[in-house]
N, C-alpha and C positions, 0 to 999 in steps of 0.2 A: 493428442491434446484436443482437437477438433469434434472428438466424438464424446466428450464428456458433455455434462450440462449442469448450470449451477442454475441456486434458487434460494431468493432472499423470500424468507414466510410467505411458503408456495409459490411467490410470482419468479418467474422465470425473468432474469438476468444475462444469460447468453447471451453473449453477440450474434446476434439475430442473421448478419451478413457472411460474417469468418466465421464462426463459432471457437473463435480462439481468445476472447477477452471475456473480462464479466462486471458485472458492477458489484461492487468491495461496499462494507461497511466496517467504522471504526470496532477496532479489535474489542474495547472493553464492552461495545453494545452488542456485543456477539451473547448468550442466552445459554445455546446448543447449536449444538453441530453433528449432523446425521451423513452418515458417506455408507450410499447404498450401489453394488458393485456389480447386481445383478438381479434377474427375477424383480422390477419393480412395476409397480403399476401404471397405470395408463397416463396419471397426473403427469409423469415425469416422461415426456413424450420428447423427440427428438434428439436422443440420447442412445449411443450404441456403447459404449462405455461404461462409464460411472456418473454419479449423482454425486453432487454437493449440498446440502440443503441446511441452510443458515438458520435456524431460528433468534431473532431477536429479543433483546429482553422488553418486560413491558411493567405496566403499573401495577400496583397491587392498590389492595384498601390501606394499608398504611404508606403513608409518606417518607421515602428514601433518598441520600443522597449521597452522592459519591466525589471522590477528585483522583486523581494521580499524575505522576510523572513519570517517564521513564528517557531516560536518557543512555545514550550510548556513544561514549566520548573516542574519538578516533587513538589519540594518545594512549587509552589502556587496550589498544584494538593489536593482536599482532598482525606482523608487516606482510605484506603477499612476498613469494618467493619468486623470486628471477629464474627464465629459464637461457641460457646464451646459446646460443646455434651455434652449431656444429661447423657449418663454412662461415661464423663471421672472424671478423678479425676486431680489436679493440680499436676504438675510435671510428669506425666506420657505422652506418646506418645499423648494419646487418647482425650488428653485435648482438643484440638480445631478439631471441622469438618471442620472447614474452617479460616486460617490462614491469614489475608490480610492487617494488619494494617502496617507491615515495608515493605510491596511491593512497589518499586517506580519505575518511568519509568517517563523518559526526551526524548522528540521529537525537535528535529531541522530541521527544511529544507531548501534552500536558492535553489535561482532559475535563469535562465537569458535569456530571449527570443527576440527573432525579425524575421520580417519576410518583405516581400515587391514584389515588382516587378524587374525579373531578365531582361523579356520582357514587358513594357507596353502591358497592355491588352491580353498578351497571355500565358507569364510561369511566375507561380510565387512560393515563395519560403516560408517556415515559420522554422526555428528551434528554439530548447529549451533543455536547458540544466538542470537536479536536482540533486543536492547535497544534505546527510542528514548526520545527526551525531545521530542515535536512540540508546538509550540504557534503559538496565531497572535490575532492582535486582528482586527478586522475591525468597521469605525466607518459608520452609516449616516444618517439623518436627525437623527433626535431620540432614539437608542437606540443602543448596541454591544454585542457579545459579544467576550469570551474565551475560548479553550478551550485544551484540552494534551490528550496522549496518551500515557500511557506503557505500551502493552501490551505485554509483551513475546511474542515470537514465536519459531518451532523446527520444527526439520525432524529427525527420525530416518528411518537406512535402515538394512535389512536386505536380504543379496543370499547366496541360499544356492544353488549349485550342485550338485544333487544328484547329477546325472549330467552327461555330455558334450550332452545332449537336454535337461535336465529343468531347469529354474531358480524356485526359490521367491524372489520380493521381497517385503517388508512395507516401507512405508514410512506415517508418522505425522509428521502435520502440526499444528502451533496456529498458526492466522491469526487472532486473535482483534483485530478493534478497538472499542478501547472508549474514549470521548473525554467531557471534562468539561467542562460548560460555564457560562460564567455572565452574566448580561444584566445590564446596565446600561441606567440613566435618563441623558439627557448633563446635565452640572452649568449650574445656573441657567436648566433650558427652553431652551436655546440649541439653535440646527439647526448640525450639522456643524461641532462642532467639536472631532472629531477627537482626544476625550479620553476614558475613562471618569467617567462620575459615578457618581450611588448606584444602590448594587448592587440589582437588582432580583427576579431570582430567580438560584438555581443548579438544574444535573440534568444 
């Protein structure tokens, strides 16, 4: 993972430090998408792997606009399966190696873009805006968490053609996630059972 490299319209994204994260744009301001595996050129420098290279969408001379939602409801989501160990016994901690069947998690996202011509044929403009409401539960021995998310996220472009040779782009990104969580105790000391009890901490 380390040795790949992403790139939002040409600029390099990488985590500069780990080279293990990257900066994300929302999914519908995605354009194209180029995944180059080998043989690339020099632009794409600090990369022993693969390339990611994002193209975004941008304005045209006509005026465009968009919305959607998608949502992804945990209720029509199937359940994870339980794995139970081999040495546990029922009622004991040890009973399940892997615990998945009251995990649930609901995805919302709602969106709203447009973009066009600020000058015919020479500056043009594209924004988008994304809203979500994610959350999920996730139930383990003798303890669960809750969390949600609702950062919202945005992509502005700017595409100015100075000359037939010359093009200036600015483009400004928020990927910001920021998630809230809260731990629970399970109610009455019980192992797995698949409920919130008393709240433990939040952060």
């Amino acid at each position: 993972v380390a040795e790949n490299g992403y790139y939002i319209n040409g600029f390099d994204v990488t985590n500069a430090r780990t080279f293990l994260s990257y900066g994300r744009v929302p999914f519908d301001a995605i354009g194209e998408q180029e995944i180059k595996t080998g043989g690339f050129g020099a632009e794409y420098g600090r990369a022993l792997g693969g390339v990611v290279n994002i193209v975004t969408k941008r304005g045209t001379n006509d005026w465009k606009f968009n919305g959607s939602v998608v949502w992804s409801p945990s209720d029509l989501a199937a359940s994870g399966k339980d794995v139970i160990s081999r040495t546990g016994v029922a009622g004991e901690r040890s009973y399940y190696s892997a615990y998945r069947s009251a995990d649930q998690q609901d995805e919302l996202s709602y969106s709203i873009s447009g973009g066009g011509a600020i000058l015919q044929d020479k500056l043009f403009f594209y924004g988008m805006l994304e809203g979500k409401k994610d959350s999920f539960d996730s139930y383990g021995s003798d303890r669960s968490t809750a969390g949600d998310n609702t950062s919202p996220n945005g992509l502005v472009k700017f595409d100015w053609y100075i000359t037939d040779n010359h093009i200036l782009e600015v483009t400004g990104i928020r990927n910001v996630e920021k998630t809230d969580y809260v731990d629970y105790l399970n109610p009455d000391d019980r192992y797995f059972t698949g409920q919130h009890g008393t709240e433990r901490v939040r952060y």
